[in-house]
C-alpha atoms as an extended CHARMM CRD file, in Angstrom:
* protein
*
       257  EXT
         1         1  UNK       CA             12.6810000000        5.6360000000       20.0050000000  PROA      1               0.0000000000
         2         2  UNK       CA             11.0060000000        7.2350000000       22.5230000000  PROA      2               0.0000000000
         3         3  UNK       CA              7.2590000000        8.0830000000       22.8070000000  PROA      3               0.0000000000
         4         4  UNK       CA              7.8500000000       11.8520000000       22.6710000000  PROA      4               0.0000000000
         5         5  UNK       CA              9.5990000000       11.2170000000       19.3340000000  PROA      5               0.0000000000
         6         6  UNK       CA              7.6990000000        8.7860000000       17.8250000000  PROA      6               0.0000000000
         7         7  UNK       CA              7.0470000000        8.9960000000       14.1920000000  PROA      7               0.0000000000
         8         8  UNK       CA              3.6550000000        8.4200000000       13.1680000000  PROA      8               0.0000000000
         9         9  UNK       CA              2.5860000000        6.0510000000        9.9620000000  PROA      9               0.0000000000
        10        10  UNK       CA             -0.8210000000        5.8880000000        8.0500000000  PROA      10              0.0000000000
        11        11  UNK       CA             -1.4020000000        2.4980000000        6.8260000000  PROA      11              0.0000000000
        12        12  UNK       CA             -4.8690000000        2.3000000000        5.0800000000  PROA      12              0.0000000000
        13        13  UNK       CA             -6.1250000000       -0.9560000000        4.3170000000  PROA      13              0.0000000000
        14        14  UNK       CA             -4.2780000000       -2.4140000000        7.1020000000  PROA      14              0.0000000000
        15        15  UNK       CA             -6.8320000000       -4.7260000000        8.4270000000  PROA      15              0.0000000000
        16        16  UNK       CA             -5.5850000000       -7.8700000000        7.2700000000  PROA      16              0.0000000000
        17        17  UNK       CA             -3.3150000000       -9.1770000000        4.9700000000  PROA      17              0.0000000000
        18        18  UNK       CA             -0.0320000000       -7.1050000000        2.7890000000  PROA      18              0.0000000000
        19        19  UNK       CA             -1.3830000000       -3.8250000000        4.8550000000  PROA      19              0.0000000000
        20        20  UNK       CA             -1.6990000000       -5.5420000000        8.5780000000  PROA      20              0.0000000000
        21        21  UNK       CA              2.0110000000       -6.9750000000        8.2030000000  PROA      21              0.0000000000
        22        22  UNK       CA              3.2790000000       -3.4650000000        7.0380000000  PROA      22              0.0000000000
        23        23  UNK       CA              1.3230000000       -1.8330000000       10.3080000000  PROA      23              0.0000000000
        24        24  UNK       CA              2.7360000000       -4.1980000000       12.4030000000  PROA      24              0.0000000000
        25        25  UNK       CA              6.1990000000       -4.0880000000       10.8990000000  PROA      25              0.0000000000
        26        26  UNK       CA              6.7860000000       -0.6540000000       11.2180000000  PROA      26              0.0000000000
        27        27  UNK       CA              5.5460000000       -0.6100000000       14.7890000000  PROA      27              0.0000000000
        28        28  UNK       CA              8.1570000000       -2.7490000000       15.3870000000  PROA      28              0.0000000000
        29        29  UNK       CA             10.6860000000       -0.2500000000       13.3820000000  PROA      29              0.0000000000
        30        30  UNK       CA              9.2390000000        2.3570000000       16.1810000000  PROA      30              0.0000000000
        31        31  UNK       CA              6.5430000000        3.8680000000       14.9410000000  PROA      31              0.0000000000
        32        32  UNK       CA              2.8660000000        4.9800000000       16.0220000000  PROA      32              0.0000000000
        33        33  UNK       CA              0.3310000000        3.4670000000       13.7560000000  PROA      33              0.0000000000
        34        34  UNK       CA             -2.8680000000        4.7700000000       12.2040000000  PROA      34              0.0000000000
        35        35  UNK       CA             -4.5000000000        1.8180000000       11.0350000000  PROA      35              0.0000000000
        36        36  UNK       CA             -6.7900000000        2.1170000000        8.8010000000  PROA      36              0.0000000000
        37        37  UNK       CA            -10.0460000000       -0.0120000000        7.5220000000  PROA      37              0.0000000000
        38        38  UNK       CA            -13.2800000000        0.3670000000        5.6200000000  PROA      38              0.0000000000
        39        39  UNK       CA            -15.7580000000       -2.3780000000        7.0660000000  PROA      39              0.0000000000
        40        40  UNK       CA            -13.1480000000       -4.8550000000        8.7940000000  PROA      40              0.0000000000
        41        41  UNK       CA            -13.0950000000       -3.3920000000       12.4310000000  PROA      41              0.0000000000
        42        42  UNK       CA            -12.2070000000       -6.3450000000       14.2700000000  PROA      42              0.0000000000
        43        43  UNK       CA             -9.3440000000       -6.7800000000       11.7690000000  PROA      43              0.0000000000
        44        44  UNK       CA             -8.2060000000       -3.6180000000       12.4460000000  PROA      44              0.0000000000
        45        45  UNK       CA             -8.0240000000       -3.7300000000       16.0530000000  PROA      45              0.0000000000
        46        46  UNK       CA             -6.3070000000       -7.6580000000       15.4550000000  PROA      46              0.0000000000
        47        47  UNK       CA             -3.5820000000       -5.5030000000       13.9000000000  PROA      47              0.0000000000
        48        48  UNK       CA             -3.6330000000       -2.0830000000       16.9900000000  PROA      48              0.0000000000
        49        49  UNK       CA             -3.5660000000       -5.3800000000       19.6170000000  PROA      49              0.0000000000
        50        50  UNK       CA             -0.2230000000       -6.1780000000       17.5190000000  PROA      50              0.0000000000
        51        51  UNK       CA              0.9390000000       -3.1230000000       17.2230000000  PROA      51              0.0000000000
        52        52  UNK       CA              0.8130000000       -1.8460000000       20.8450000000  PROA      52              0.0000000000
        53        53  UNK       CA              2.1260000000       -5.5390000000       21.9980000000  PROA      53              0.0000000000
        54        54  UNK       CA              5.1460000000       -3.8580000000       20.8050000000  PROA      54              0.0000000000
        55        55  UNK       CA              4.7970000000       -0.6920000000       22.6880000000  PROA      55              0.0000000000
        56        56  UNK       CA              3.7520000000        1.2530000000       20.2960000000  PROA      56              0.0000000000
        57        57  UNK       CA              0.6610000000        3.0350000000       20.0600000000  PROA      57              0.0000000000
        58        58  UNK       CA             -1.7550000000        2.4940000000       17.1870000000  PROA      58              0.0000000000
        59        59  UNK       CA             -5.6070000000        3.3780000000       16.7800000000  PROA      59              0.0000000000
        60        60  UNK       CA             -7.7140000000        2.3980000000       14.2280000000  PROA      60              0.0000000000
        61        61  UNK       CA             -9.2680000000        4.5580000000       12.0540000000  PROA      61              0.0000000000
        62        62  UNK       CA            -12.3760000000        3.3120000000        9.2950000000  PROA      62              0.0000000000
        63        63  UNK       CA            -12.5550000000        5.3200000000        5.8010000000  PROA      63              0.0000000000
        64        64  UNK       CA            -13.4420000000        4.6320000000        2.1770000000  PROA      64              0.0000000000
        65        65  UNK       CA            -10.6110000000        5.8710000000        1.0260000000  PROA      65              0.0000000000
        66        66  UNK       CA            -11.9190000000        5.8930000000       -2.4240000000  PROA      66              0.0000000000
        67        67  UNK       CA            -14.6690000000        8.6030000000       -0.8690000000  PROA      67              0.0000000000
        68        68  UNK       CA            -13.5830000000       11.7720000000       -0.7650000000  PROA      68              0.0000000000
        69        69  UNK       CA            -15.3860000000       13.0050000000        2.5760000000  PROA      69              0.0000000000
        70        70  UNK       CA            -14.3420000000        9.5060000000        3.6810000000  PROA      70              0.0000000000
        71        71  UNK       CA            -10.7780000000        9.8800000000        2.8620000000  PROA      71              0.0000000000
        72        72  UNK       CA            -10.5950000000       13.3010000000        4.1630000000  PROA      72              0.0000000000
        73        73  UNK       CA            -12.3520000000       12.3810000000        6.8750000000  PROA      73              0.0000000000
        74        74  UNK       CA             -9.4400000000        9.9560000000        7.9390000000  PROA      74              0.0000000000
        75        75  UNK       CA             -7.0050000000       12.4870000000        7.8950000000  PROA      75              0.0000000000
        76        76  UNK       CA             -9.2500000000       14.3680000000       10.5400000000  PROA      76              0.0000000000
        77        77  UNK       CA             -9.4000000000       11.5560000000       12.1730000000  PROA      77              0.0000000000
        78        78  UNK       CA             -6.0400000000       11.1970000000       12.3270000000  PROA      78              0.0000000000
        79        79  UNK       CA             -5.5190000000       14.5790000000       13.7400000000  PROA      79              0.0000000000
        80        80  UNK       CA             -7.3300000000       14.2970000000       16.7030000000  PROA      80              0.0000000000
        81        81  UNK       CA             -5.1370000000       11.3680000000       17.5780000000  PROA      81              0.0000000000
        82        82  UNK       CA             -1.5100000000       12.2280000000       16.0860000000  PROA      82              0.0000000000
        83        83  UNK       CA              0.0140000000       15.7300000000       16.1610000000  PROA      83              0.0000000000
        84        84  UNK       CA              2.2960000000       14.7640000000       13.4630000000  PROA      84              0.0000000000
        85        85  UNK       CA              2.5230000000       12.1220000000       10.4740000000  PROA      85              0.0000000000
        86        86  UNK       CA              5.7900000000       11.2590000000        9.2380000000  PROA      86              0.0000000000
        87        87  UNK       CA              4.8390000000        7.9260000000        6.4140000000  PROA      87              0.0000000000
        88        88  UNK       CA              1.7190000000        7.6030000000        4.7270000000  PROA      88              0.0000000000
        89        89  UNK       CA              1.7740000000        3.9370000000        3.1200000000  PROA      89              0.0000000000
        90        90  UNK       CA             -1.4880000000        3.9730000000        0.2050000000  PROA      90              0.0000000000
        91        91  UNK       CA             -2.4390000000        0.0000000000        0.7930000000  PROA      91              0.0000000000
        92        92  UNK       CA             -5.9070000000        0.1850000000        0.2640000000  PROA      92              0.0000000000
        93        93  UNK       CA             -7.2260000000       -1.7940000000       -2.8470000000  PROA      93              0.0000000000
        94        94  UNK       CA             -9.8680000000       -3.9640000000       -4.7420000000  PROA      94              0.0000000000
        95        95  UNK       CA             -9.7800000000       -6.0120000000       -7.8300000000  PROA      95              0.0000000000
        96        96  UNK       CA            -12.6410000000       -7.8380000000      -10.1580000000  PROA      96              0.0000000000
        97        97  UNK       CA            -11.5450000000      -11.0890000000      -11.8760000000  PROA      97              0.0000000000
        98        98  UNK       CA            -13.6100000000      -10.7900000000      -15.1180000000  PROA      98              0.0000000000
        99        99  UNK       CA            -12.6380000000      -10.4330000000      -18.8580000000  PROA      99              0.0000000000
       100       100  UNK       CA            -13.1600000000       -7.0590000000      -21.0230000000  PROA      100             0.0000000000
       101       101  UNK       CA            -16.0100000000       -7.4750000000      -22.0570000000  PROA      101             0.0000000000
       102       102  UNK       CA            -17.8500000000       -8.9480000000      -19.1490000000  PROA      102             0.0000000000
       103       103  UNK       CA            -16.9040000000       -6.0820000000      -16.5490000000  PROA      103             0.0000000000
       104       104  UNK       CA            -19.9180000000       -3.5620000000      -15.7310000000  PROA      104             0.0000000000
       105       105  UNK       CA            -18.7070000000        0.2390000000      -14.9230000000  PROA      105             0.0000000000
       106       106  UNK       CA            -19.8680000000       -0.3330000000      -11.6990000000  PROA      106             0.0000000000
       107       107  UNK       CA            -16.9850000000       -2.7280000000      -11.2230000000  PROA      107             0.0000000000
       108       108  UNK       CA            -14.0040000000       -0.2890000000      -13.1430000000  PROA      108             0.0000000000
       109       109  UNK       CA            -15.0920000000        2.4710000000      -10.5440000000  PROA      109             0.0000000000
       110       110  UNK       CA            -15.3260000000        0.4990000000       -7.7320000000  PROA      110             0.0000000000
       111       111  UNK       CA            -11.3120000000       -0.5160000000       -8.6300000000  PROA      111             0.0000000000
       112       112  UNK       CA            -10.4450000000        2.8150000000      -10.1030000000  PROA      112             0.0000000000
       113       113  UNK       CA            -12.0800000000        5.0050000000       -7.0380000000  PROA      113             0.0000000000
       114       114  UNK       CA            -10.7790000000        2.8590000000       -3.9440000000  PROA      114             0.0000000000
       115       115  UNK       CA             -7.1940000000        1.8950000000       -5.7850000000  PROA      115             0.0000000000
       116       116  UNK       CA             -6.1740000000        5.1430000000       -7.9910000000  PROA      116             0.0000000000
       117       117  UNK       CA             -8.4400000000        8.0120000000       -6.6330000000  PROA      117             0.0000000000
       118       118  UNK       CA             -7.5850000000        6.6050000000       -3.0060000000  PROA      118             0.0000000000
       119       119  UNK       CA             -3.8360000000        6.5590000000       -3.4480000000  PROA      119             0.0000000000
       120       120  UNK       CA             -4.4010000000       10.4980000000       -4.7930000000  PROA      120             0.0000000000
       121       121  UNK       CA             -6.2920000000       11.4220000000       -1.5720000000  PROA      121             0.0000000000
       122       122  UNK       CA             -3.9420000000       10.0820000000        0.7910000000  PROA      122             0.0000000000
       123       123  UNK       CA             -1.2720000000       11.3920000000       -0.8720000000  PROA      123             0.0000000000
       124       124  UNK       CA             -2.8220000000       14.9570000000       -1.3030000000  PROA      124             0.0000000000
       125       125  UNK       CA             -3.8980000000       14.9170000000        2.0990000000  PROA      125             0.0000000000
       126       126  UNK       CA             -0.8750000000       13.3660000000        3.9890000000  PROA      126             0.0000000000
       127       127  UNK       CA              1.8560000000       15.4240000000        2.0070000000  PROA      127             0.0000000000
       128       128  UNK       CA             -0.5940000000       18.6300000000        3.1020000000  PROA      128             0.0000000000
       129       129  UNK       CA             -0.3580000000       17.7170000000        6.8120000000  PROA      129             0.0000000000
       130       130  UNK       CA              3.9930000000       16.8710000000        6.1160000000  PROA      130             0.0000000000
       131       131  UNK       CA              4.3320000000       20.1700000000        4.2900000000  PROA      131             0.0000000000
       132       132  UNK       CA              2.8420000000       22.2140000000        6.7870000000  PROA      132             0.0000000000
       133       133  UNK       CA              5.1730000000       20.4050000000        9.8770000000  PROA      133             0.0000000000
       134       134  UNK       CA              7.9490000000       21.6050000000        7.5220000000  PROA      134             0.0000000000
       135       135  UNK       CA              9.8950000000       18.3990000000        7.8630000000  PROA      135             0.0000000000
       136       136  UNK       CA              9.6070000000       16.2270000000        4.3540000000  PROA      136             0.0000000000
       137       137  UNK       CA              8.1790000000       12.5280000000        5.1110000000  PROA      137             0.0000000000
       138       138  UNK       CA              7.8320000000        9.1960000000        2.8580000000  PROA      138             0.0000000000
       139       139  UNK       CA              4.7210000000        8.4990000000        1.1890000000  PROA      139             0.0000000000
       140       140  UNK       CA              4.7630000000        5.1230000000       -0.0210000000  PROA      140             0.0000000000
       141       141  UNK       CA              2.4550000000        3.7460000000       -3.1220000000  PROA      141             0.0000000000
       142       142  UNK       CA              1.2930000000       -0.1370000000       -3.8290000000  PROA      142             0.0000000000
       143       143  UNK       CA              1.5380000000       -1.0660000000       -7.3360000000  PROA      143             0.0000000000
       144       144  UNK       CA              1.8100000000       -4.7500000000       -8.5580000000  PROA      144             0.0000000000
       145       145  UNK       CA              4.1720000000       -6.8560000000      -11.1000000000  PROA      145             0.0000000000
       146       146  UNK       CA              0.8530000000       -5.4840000000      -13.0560000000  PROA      146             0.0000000000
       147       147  UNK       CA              2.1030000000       -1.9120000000      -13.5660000000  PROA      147             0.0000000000
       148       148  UNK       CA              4.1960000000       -3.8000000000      -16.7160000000  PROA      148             0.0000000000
       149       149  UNK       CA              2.4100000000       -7.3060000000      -17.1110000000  PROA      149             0.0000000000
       150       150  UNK       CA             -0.4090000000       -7.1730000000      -19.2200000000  PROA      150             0.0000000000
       151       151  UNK       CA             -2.5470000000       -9.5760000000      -16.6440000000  PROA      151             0.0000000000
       152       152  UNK       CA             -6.0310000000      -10.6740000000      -18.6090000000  PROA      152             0.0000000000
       153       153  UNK       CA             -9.2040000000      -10.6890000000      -16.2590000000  PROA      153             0.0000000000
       154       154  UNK       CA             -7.8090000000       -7.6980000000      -14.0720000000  PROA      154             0.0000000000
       155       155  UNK       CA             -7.9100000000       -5.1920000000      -16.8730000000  PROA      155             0.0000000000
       156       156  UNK       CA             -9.5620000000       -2.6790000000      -14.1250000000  PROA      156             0.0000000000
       157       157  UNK       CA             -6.4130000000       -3.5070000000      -11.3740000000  PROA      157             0.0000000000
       158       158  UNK       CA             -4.2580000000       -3.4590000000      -13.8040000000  PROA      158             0.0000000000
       159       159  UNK       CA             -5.0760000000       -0.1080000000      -15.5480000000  PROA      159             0.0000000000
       160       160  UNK       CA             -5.1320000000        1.1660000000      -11.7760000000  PROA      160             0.0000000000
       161       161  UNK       CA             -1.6730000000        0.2810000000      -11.0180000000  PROA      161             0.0000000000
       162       162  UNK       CA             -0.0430000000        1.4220000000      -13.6670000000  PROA      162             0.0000000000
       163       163  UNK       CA             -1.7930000000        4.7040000000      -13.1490000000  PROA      163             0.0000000000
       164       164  UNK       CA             -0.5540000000        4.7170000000       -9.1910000000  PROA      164             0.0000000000
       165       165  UNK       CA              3.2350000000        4.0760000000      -10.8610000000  PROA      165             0.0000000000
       166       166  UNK       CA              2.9390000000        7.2010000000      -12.8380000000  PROA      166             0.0000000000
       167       167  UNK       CA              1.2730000000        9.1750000000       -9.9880000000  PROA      167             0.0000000000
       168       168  UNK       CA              4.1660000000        8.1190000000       -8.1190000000  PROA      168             0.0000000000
       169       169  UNK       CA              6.7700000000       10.1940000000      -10.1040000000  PROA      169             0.0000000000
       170       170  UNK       CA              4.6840000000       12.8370000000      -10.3620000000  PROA      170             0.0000000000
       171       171  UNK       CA              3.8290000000       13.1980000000       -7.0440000000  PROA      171             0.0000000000
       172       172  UNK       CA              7.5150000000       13.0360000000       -6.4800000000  PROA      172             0.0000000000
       173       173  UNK       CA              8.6360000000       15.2860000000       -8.8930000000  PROA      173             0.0000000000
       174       174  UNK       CA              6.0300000000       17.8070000000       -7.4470000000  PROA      174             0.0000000000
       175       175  UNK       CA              6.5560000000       17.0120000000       -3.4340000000  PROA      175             0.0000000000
       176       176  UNK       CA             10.8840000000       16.7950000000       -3.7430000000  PROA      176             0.0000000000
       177       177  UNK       CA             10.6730000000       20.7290000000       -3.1380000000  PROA      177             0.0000000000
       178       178  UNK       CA              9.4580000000       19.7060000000        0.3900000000  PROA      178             0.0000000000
       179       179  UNK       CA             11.9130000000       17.0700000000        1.3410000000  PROA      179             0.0000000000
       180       180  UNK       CA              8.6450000000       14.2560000000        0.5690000000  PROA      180             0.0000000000
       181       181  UNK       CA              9.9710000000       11.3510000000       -1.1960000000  PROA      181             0.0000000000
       182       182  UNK       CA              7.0320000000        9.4670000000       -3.1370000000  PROA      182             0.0000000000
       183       183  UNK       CA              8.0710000000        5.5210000000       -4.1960000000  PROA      183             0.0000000000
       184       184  UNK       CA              6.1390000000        2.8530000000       -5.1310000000  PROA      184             0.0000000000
       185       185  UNK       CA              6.1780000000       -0.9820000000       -4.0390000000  PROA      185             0.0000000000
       186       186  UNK       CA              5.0710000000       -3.2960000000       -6.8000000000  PROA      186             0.0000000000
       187       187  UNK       CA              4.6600000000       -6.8140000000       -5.3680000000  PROA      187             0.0000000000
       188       188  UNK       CA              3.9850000000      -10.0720000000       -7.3700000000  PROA      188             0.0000000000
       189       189  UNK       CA              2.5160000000      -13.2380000000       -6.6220000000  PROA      189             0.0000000000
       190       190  UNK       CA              1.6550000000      -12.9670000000       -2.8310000000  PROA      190             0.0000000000
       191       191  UNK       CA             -0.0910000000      -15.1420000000       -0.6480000000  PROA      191             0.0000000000
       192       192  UNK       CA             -2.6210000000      -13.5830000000        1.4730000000  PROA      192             0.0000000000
       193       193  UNK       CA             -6.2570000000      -14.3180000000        2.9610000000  PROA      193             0.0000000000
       194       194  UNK       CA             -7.8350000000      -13.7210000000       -0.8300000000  PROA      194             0.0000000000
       195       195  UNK       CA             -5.1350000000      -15.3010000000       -3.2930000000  PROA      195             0.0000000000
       196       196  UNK       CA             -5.5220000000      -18.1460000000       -1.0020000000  PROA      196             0.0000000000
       197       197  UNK       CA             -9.0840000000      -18.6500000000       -0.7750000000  PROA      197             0.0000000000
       198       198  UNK       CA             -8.8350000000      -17.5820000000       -5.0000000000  PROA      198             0.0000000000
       199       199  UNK       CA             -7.2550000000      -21.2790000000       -5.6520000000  PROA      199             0.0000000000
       200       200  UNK       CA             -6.9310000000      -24.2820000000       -3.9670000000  PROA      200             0.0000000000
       201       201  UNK       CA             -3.0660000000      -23.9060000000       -4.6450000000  PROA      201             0.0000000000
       202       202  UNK       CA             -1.6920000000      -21.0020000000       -4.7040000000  PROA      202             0.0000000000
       203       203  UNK       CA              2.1170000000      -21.6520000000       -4.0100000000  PROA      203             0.0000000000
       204       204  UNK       CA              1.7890000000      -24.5690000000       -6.6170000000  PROA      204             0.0000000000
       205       205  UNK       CA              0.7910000000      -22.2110000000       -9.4450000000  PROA      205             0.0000000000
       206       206  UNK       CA              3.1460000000      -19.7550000000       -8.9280000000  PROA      206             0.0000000000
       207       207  UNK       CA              6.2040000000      -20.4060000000       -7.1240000000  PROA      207             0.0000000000
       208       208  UNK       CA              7.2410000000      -22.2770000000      -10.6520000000  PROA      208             0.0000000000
       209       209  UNK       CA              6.3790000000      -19.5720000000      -12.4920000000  PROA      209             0.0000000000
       210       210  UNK       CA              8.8710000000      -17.2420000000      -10.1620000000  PROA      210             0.0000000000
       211       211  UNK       CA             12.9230000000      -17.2120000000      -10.9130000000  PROA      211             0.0000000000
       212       212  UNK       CA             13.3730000000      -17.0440000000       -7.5290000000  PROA      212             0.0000000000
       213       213  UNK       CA             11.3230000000      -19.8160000000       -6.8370000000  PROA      213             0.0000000000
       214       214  UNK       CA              8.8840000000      -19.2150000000       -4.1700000000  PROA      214             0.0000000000
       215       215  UNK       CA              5.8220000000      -17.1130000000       -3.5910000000  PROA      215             0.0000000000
       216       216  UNK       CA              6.3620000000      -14.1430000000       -2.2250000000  PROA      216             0.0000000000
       217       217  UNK       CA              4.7400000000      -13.3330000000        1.8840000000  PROA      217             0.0000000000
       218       218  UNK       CA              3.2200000000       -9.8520000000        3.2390000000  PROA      218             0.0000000000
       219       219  UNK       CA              6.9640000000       -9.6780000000        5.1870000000  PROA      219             0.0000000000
       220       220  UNK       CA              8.7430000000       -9.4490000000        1.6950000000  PROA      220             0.0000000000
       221       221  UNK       CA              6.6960000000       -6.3850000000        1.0560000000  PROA      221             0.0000000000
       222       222  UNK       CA              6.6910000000       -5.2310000000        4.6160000000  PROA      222             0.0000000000
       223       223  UNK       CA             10.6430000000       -5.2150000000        4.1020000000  PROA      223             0.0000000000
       224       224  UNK       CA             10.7450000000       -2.6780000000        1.0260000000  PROA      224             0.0000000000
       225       225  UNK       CA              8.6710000000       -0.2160000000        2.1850000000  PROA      225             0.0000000000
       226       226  UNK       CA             10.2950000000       -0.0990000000        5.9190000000  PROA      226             0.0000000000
       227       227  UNK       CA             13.1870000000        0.8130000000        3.0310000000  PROA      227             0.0000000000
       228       228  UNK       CA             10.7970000000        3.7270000000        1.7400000000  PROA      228             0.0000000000
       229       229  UNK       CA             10.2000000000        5.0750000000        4.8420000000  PROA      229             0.0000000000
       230       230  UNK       CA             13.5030000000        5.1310000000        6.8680000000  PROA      230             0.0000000000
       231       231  UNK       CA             16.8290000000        6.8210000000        6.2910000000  PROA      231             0.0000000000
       232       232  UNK       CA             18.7270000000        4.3600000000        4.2720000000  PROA      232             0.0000000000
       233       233  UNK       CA             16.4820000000        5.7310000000        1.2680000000  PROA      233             0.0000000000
       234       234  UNK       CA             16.4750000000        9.4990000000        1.9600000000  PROA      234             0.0000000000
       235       235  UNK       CA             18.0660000000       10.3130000000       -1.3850000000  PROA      235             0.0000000000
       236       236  UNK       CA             15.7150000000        7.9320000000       -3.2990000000  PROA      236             0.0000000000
       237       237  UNK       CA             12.1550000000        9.4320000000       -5.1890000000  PROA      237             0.0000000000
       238       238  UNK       CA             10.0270000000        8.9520000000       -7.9300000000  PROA      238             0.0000000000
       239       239  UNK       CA             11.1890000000        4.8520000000       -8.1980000000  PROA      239             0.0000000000
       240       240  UNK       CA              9.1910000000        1.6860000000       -8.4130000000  PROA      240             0.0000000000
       241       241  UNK       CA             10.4430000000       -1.2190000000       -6.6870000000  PROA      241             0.0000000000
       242       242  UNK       CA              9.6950000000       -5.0110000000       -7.8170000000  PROA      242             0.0000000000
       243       243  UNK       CA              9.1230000000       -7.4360000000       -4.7760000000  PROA      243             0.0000000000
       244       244  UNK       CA              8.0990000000      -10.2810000000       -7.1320000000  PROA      244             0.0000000000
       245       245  UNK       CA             10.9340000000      -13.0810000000       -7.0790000000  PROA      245             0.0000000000
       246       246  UNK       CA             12.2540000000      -11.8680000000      -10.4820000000  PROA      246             0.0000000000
       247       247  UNK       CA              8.3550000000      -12.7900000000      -12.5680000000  PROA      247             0.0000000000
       248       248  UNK       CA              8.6480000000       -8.7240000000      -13.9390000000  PROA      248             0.0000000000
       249       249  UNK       CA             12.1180000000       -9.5780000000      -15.1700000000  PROA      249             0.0000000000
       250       250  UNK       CA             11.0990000000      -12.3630000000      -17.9360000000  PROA      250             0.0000000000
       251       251  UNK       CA             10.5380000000      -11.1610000000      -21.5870000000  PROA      251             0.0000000000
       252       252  UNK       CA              7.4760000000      -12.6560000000      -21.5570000000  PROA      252             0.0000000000
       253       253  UNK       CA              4.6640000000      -13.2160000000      -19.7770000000  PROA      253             0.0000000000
       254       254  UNK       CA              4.6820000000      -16.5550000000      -17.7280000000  PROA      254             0.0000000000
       255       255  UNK       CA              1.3150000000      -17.4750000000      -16.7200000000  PROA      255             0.0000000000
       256       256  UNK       CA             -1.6130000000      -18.2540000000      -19.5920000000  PROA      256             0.0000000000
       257       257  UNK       CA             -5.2470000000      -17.9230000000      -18.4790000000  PROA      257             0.0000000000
């Protein structure tokens, strides 16, 4: 792909972890990269450094994406930098670990605004920017193995992800009159900077727990939403896929906390 015909992506919370390895991943598909970040810079430009190491080019870009002048603020941004934008991939997201009871509303719209008001913004504000090119685009959506698993102690993730899997068809429903296909990845149990540093073993705990019998790594969800964006999904909307190792599939739910 050439650098006149580059398509460009919009990766927000791309500074480390699940949203670095899809940046990098689909710079190495071909695209340009808009990486985005709220207060990790230098893991933001860690991920442009790997980006454009694979000729690509790839900027960084900080936002609160749960902010609205924030989050529309990255899109101008991302004007002044990108005539076009082809993806839009809604990473960005925050979780407490606390029971009911104990959470504070401070902590359900700190999750709610950056996880299910962000995804909203980006998609509003991306599918504006694909709708006025005229040419369709993907927008892709995180969601977890919690958008069916009742998960206790993330009652404020979990409520936001299973709100981002209904946005999904409705935003797809809506946007399909444009040629913009809206899907959702929904990974499980994978290891990253935080679930790491959350237990002292992380692959221990789960990879029993998973038919498949591993963990699952940022690449695994890197993989389905390269899916998303490219061709070999151009007649697929409105759909949820599982990158969990088969954990979604059990009648019941595995892990007791």
């Amino acid at each position: 792909m050439s650098v006149e015909t580059a398509k460009v992506a919009l990766v927000t919370g791309a500074s480390k972890g699940i949203g670095k390895v899809i940046a990098i991943e689909l710079g190495r598909a071909g695209y340009d990269v808009a990486v985005n970040y709220n207060t990790d810079r230098a893991g933001a430009e860690a991920t442009v450094k790997g980006i454009e190491e694979l000729g690509r080019r790839a900027v960084a870009l900080q936002a609160d994406v749960g902010d609205i002048r924030s989050a529309r603020g990255l899109f101008t941004q991302l004007d002044r930098h990108f005539s076009d934008l082809n993806v839009v991939v809604a990473n960005a997201a925050v979780q407490t670990w606390k029971p009911l009871l104990d959470l504070t509303i401070e902590e359900w719209d700190r999750v709610q605004n950056t996880n299910l008001r962000g995804t909203f913004l980006c998609t509003q504000e991306g599918a504006k920017r694909m709708v006025s090119k005229g040419h369709g685009g993907s927008i892709i959506t995180i969601g977890s193995t919690c958008n069916k698993l009742a998960f206790p102690r993330l009652v404020d993730y979990t409520a936001s992800k299973g709100g981002i899997e209904m946005f999904t068809k409705v935003a797809a429903v809506e946007l399909g009159r444009y040629q913009i296909r809206v899907n959702c990845v929904a990974p499980g149990a994978t290891e990253v900077e935080r679930t790491k540093a959350e237990t002292g073993d992380y692959a221990g705990t789960w990879a029993p727990l998973t038919p498949l019998g591993r963990i699952g790594y940022p690449i695994d969800i890197a993989r389905a939403v390269l899916f998303f964006a490219g061709e070999q999904s151009e007649f697929v909307t409105g759909q949820t896929l599982y990158v969990d190792g088969g954990v979604g599939a059990r009648p019941h739910w595995p892990y007791e906390l």
